[in-house]
N, CA, C and O atoms as CSV, one atom per row, in Angstrom:
chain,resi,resn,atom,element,x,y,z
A,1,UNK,N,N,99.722,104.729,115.979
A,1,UNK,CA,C,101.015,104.547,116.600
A,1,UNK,C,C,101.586,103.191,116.169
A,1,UNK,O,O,100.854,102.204,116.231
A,2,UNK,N,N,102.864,103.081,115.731
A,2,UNK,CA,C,103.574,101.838,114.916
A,2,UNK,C,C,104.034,101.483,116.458
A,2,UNK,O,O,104.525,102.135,117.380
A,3,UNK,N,N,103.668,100.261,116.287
A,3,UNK,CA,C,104.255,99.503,117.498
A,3,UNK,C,C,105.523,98.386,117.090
A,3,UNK,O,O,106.540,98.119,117.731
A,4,UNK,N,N,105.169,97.991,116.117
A,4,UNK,CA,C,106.665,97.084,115.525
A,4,UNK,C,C,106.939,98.182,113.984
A,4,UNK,O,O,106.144,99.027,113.575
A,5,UNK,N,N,108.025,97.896,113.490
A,5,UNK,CA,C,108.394,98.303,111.711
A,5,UNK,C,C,107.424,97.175,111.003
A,5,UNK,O,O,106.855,96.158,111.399
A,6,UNK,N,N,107.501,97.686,110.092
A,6,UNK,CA,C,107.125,96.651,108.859
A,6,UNK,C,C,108.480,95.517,108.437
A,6,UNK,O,O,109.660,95.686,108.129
A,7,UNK,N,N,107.786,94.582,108.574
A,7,UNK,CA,C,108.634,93.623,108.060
A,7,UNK,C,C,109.238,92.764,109.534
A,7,UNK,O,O,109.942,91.759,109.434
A,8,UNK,N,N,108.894,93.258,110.646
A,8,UNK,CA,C,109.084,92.918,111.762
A,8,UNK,C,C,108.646,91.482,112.519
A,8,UNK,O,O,107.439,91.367,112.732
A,9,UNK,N,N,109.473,90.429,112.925
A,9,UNK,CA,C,109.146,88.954,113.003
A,9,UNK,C,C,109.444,88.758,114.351
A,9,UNK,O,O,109.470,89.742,115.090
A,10,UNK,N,N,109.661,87.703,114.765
A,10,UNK,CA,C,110.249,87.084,116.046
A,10,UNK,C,C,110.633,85.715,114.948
A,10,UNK,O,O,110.026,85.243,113.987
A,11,UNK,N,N,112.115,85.318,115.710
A,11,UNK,CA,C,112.400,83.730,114.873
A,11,UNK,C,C,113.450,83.737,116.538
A,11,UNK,O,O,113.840,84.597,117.327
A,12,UNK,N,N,113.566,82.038,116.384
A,12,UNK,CA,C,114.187,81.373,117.414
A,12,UNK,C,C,115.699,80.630,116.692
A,12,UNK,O,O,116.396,79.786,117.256
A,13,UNK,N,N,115.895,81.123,115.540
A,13,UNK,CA,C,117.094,81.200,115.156
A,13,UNK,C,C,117.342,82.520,114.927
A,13,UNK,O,O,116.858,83.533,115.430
A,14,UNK,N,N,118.621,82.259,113.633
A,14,UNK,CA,C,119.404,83.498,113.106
A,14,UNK,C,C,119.833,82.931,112.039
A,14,UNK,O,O,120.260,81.782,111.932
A,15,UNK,N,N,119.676,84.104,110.859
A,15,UNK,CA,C,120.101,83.603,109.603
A,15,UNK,C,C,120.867,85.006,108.824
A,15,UNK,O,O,120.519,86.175,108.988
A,16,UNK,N,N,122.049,84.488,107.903
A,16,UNK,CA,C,122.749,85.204,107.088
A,16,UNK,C,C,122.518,85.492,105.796
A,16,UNK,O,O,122.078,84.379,105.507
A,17,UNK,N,N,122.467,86.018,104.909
A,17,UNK,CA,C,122.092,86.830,103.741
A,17,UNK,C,C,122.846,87.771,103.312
A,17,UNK,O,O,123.500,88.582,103.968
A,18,UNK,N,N,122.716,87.616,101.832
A,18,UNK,CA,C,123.859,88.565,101.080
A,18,UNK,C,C,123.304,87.936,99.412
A,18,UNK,O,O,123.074,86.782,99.052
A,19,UNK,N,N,123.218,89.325,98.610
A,19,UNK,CA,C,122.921,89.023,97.422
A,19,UNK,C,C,123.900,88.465,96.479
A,19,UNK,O,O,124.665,89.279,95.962
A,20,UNK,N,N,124.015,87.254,96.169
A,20,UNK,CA,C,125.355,86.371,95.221
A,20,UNK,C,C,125.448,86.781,94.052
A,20,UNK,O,O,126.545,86.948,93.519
A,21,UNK,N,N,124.157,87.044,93.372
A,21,UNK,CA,C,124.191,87.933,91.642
A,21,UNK,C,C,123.202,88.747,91.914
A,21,UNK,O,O,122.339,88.755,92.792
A,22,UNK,N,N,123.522,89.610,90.801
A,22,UNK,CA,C,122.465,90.628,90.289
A,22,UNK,C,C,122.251,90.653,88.670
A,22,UNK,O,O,123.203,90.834,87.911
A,23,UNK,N,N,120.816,90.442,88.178
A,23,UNK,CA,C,121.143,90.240,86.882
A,23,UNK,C,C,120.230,91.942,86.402
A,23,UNK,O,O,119.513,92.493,87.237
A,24,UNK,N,N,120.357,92.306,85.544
A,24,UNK,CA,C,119.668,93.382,84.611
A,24,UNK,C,C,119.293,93.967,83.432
A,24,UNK,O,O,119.577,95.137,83.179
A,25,UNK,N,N,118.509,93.058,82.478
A,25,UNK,CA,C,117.976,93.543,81.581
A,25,UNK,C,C,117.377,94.327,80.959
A,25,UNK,O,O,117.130,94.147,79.766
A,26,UNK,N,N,116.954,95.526,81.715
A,26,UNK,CA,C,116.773,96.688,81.549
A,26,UNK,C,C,115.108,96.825,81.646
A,26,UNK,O,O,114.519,97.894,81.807
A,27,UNK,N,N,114.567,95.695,81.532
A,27,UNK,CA,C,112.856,96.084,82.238
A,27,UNK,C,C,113.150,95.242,83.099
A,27,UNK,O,O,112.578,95.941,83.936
A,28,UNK,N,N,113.548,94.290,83.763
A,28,UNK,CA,C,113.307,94.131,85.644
A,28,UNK,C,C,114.924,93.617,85.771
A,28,UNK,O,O,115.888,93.828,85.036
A,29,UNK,N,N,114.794,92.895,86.960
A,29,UNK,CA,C,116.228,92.656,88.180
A,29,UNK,C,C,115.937,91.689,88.730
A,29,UNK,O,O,114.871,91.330,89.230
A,30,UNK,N,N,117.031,91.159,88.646
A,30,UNK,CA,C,116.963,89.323,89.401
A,30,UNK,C,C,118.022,89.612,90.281
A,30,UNK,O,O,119.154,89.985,89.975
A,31,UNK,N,N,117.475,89.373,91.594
A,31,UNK,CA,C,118.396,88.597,92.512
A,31,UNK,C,C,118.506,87.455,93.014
A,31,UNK,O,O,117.606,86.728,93.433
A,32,UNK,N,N,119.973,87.215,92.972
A,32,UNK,CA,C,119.797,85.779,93.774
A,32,UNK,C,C,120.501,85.828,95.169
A,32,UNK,O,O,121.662,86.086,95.486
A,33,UNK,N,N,119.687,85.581,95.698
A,33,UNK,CA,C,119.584,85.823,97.776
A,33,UNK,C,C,120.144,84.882,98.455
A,33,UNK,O,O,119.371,83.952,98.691
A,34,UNK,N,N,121.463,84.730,98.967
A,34,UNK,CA,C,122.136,82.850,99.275
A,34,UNK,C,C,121.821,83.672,100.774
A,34,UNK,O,O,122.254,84.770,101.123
A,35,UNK,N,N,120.809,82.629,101.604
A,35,UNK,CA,C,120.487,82.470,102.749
A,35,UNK,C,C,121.250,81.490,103.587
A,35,UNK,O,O,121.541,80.514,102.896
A,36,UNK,N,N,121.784,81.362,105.107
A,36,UNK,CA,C,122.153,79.989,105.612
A,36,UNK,C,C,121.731,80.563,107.155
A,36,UNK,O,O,121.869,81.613,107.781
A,37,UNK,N,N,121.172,79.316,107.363
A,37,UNK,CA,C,120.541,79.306,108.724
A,37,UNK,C,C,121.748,79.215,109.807
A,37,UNK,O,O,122.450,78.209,109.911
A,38,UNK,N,N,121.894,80.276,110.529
A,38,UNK,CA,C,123.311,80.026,111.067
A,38,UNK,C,C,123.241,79.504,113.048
A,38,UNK,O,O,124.057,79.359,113.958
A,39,UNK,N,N,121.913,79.398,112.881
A,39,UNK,CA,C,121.796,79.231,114.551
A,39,UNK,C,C,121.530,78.016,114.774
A,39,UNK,O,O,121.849,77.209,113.900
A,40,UNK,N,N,120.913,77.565,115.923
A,40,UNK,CA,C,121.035,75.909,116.319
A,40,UNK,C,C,119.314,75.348,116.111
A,40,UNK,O,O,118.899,74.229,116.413
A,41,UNK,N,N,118.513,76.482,115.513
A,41,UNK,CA,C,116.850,75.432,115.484
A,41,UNK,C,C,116.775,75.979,113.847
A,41,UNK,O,O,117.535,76.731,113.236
A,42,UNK,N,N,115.666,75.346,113.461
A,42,UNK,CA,C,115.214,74.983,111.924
A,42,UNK,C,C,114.331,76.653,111.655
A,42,UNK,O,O,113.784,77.315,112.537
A,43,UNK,N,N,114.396,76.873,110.711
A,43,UNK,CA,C,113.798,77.976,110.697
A,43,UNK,C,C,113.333,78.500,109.280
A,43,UNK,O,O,113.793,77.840,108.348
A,44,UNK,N,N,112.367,79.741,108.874
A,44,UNK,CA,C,112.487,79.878,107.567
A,44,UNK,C,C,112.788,81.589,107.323
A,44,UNK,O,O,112.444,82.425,108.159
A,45,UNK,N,N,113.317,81.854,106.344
A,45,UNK,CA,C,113.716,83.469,106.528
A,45,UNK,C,C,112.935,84.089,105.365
A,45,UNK,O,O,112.698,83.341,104.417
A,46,UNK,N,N,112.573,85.149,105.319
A,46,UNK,CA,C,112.142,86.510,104.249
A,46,UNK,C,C,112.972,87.191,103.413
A,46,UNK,O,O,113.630,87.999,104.069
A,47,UNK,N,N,113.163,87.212,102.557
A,47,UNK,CA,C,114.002,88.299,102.182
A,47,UNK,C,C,112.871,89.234,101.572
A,47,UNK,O,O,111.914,88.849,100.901
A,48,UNK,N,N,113.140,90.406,101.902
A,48,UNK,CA,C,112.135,91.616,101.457
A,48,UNK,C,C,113.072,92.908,100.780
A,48,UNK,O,O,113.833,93.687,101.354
A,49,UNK,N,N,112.737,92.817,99.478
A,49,UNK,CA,C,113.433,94.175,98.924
A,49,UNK,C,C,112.846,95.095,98.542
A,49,UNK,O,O,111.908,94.908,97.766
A,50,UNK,N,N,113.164,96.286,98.917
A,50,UNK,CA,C,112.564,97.836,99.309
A,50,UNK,C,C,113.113,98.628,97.710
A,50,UNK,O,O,114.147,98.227,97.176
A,51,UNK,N,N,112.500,99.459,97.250
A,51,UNK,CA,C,112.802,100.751,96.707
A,51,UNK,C,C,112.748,102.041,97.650
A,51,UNK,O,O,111.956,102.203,98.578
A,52,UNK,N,N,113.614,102.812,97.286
A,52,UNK,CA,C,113.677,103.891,97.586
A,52,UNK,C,C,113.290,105.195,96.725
A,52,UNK,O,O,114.157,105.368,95.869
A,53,UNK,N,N,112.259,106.187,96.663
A,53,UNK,CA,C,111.981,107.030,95.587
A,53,UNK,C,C,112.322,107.735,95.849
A,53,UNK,O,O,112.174,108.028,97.036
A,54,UNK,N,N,113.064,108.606,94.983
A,54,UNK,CA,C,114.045,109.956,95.178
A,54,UNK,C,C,113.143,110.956,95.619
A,54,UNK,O,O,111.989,110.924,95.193
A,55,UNK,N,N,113.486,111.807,96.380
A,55,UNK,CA,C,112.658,112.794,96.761
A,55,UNK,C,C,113.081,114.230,95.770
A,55,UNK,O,O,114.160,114.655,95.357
A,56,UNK,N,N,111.765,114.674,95.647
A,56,UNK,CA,C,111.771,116.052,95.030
A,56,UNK,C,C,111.161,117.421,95.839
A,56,UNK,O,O,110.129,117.436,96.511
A,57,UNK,N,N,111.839,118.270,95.656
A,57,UNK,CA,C,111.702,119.538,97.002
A,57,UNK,C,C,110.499,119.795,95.938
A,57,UNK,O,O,110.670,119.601,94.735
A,58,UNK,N,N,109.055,120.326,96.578
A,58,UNK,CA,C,108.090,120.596,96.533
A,58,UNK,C,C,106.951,119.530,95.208
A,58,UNK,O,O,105.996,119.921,94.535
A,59,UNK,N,N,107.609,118.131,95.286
A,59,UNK,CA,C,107.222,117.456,94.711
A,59,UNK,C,C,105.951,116.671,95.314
A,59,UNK,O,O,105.570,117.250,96.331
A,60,UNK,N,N,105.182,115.546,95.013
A,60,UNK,CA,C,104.063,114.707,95.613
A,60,UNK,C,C,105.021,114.150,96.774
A,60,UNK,O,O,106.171,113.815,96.490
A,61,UNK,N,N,104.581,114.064,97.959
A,61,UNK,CA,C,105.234,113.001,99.144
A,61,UNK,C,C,105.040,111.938,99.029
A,61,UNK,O,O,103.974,111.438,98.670
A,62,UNK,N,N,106.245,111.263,99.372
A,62,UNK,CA,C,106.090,109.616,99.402
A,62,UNK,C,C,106.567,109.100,100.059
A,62,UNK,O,O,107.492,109.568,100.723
A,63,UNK,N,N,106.062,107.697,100.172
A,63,UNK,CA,C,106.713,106.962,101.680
A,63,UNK,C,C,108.095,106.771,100.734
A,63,UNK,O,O,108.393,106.696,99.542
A,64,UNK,N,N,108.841,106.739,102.265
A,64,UNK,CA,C,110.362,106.334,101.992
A,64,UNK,C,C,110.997,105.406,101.814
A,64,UNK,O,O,112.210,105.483,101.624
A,65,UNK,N,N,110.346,104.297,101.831
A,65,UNK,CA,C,110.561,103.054,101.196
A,65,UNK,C,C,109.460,102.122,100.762
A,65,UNK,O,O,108.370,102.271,101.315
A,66,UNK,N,N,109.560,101.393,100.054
A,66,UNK,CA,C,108.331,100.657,99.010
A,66,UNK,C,C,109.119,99.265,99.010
A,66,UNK,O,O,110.270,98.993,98.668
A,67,UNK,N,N,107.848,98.309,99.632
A,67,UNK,CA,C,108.555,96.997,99.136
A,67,UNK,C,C,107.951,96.445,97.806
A,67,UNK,O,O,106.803,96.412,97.364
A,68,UNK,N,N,108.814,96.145,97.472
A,68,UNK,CA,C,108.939,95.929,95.736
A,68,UNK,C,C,108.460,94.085,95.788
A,68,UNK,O,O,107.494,93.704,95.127
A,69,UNK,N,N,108.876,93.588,96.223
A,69,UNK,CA,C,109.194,92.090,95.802
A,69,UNK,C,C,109.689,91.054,97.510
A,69,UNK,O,O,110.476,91.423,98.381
A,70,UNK,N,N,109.368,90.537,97.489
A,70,UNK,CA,C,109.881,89.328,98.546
A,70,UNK,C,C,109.807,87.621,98.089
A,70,UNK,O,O,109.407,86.982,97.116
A,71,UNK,N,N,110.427,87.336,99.374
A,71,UNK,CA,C,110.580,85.479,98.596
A,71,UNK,C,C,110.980,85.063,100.226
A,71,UNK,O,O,111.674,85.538,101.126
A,72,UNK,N,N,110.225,84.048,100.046
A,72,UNK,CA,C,110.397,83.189,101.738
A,72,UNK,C,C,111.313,81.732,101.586
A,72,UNK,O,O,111.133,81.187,100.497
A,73,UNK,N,N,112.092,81.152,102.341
A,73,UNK,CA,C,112.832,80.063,102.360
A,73,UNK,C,C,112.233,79.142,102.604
A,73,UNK,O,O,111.414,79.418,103.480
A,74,UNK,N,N,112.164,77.813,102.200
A,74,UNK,CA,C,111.827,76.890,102.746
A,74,UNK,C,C,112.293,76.709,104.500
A,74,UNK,O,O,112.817,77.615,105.149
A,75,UNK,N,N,112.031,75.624,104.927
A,75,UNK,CA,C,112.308,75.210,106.109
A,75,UNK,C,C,113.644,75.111,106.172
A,75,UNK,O,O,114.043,74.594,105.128
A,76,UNK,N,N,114.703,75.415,107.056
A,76,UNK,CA,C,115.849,75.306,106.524
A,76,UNK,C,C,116.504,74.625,108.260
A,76,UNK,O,O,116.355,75.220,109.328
A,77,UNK,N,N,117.100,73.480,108.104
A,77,UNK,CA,C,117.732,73.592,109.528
A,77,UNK,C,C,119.197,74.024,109.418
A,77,UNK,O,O,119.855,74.435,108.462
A,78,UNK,N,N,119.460,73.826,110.548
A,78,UNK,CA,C,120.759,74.820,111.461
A,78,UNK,C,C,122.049,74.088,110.194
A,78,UNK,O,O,122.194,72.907,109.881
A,79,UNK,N,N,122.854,75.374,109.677
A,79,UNK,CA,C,123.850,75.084,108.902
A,79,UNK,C,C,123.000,74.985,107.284
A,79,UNK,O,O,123.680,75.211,106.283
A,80,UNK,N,N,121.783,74.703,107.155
A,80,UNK,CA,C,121.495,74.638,105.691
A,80,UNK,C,C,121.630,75.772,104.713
A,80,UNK,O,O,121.804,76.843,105.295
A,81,UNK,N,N,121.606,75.851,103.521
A,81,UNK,CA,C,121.598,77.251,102.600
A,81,UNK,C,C,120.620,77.170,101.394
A,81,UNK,O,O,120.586,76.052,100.881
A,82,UNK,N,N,120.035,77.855,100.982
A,82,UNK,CA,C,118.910,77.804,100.206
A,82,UNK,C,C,119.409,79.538,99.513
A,82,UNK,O,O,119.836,80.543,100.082
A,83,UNK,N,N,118.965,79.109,97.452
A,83,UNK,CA,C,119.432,80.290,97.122
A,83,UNK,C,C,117.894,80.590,96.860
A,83,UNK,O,O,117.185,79.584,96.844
A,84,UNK,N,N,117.004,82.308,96.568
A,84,UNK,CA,C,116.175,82.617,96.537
A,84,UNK,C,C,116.572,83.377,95.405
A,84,UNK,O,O,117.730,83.787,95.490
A,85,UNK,N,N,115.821,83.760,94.135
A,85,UNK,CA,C,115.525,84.146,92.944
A,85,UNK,C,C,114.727,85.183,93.141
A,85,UNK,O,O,113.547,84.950,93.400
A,86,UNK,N,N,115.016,86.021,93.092
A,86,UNK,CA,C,113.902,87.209,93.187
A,86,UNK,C,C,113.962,88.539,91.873
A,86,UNK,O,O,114.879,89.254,91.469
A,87,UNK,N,N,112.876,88.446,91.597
A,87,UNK,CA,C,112.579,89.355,90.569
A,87,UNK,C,C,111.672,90.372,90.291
A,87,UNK,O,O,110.520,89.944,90.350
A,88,UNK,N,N,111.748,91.620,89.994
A,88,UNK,CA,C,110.505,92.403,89.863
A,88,UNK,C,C,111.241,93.387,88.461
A,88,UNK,O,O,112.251,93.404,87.757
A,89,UNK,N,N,110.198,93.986,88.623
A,89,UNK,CA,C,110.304,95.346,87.213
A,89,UNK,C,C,110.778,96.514,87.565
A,89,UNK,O,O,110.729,96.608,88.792
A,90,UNK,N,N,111.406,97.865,86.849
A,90,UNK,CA,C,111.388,98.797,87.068
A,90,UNK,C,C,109.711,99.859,87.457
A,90,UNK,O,O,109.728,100.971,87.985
A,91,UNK,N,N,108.623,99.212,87.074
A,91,UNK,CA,C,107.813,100.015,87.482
A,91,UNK,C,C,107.725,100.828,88.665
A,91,UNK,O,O,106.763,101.578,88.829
């Protein structure tokens, strides 16, 4: 029985996120992740990026999402922004 999701935290702030580029060379993907701590205590955030595998009717089952790649922020206090680089492969 799942008692929290995956990827599931407790933080005593709040932080904003949104991917600023996307780069693609055709064997992996760069993102760059502009984070800003938007609440009033110091904090550090996750960014976690998922694949999704297409499903095929009477194909192998698979979980419905796959985390591919993550990247953690430094310490960041209230109002700071930190960009995160994240990269993985098509595998």
């Amino acid at each position: 029985m799942v008692q929290y999701p995956f990827g599931y935290g407790l933080s005593y702030t709040t932080f904003d996120s949104s991917i600023a580029a996307v780069e693609d060379d055709g064997e992996k993907i760069t993102l760059d992740v502009a984070v800003t701590n938007t609440g009033d205590t110091a904090g550090k955030y996750v960014a976690e990026i998922f694949y999704e595998p297409p499903y095929y009717n009477g194909g192998i089952e698979k979980a419905a999402a796959n985390l591919v790649q993550y990247a953690k922020t430094e310490i960041l206090q209230p109002g700071e922004a930190q960009t995160l680089k994240i990269t993985f492969r098509y595998e």
